[in-house]
C-alpha positions in Angstrom: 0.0 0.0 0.0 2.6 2.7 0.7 4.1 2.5 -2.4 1.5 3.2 -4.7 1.1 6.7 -5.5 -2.2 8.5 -4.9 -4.5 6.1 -3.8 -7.9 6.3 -2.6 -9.1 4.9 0.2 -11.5 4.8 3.3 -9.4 7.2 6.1 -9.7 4.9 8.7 -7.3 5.0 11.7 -6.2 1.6 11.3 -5.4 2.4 7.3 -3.8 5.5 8.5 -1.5 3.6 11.4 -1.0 0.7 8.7 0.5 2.8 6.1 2.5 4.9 8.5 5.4 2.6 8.5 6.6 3.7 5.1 5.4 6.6 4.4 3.6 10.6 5.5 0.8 11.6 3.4 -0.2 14.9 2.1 -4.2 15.1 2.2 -6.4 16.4 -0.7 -10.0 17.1 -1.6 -10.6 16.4 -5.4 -13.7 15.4 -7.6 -15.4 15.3 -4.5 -13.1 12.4 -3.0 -10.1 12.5 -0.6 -7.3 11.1 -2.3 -4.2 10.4 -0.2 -0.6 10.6 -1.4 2.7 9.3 -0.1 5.5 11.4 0.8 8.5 8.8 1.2 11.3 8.8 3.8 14.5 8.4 1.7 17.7 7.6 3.6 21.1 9.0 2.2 23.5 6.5 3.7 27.5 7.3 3.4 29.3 4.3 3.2 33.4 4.0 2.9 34.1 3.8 -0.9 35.2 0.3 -0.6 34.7 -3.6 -1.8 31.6 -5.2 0.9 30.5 -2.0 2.4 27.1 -1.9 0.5 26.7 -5.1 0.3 27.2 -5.5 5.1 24.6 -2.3 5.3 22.5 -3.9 2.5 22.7 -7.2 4.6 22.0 -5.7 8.2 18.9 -4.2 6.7 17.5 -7.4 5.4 18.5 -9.4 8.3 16.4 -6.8 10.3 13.5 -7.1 7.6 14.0 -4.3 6.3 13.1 -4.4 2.1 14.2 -2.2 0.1 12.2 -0.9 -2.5 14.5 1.4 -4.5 18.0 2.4 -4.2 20.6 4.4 -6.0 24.1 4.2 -5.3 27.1 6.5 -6.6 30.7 7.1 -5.8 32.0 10.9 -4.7 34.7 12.2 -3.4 36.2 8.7 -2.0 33.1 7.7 -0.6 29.7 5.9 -1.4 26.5 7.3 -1.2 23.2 5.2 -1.4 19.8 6.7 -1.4 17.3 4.6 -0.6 13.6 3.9 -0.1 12.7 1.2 2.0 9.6 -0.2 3.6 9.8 0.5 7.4 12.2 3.8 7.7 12.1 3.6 11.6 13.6 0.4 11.7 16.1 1.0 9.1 17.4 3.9 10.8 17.6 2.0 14.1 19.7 -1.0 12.2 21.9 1.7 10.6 22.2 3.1 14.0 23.3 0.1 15.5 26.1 -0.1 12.7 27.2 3.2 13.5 26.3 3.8 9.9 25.6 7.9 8.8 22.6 8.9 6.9 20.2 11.9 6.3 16.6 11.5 6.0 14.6 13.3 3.7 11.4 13.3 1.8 10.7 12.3 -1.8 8.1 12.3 -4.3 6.9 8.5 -5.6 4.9 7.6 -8.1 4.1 3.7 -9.3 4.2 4.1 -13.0 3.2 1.4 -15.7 6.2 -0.4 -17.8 5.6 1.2 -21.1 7.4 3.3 -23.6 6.9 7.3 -22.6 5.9 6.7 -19.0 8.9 8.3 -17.1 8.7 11.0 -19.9 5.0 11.8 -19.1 5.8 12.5 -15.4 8.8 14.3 -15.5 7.2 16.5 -18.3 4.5 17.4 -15.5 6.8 18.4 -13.1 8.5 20.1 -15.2 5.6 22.2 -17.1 4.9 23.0 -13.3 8.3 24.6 -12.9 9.1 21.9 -10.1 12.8 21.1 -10.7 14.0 17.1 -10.2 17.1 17.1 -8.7 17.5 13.3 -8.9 15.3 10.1 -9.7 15.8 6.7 -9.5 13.4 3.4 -9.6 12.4 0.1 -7.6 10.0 -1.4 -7.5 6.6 -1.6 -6.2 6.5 -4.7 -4.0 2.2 -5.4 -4.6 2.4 -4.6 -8.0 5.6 -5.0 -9.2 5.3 -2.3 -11.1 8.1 0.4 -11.5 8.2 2.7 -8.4 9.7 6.1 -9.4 11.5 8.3 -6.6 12.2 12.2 -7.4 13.8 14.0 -5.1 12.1 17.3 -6.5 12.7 21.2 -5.0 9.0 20.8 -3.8 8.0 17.5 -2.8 4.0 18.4 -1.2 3.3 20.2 -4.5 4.8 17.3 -6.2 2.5 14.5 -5.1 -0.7 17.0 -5.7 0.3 17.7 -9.1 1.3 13.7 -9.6 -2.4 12.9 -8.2 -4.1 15.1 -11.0 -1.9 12.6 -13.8 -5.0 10.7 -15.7 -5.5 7.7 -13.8 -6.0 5.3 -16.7 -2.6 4.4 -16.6 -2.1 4.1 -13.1 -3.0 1.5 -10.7 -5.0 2.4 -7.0 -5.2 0.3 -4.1 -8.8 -0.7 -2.5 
């Protein structure tokens, strides 16, 4: 459920508390219906620039149960850094604790997109138009669906998800 984008469902508390674990929500009231978007939790994690260190921080996160549903990972200045997206933020960030591992937390714009030719380019032509800048995007994806999960880390990330939520929905799927 958290990693759909906009979906529409009852606002119940035990919804609400469900979805918590991965994601915030902005709240919005249009045609008539109160659609509810996820705002992700995306940890920067900076990792020694060396052979094994993703792969012990990618291993003390799933021997925690932590998944991880999209990640990007790039070398700078002699070190690593990974961005991810994962499904329970609190207890990655108490694993990475443990570690003594540093990260940032921040929040990100996701959409679940279907697998076709002109997708990504729809989107990000939408942010764009709305003069909302993408600093950086990468993909996972979207453990119910297994559709492609798209993460932008995007100069306004509430505006964002509104904008996302107005995409035509034919394309896009929504949780019950």
């Amino acid at each position: 459920m958290g990693a759909t984008r906009g979906c529409l469902i009852p606002l119940t508390l035990a919804n609400l508390l469900e979805a918590e674990l991965a994601v915030s929500y902005v709240v919005s009231r249009s045609r008539g219906r109160i659609a509810v978007m996820p705002i992700s939790k995306e940890l920067t994690i900076r990792l020694e620039d060396r052979p094994g260190t993703l792969g012990k921080c990618c291993r003390s996160l799933a021997q925690g149960a932590v998944n991880i549903l999209a990640f990007q990972a790039y070398e700078r200045e002699g070190q690593s850094l990974i961005r991810m997206v994962v499904d329970d933020p609190a207890r990655a960030k108490e694993l990475l604790d443990a570690d003594r591992i540093y990260y940032t937390e921040a929040e990100v714009a996701q959409i679940t997109i279907p697998h076709h030719p002109g997708e990504l380019a729809r989107v990000a032509s939408q942010l764009g138009e709305a003069y909302i800048n993408i600093n950086y995007a990468y993909c996972g994806t979207d453990p119910a669906s297994q559709m492609p999960l798209v993460i932008f880390g995007v100069t306004d990330v509430a505006r964002a998800v509104r904008l996302l939520d107005r995409l035509p929905k034919e394309n896009v799927i929504k949780t019950a």
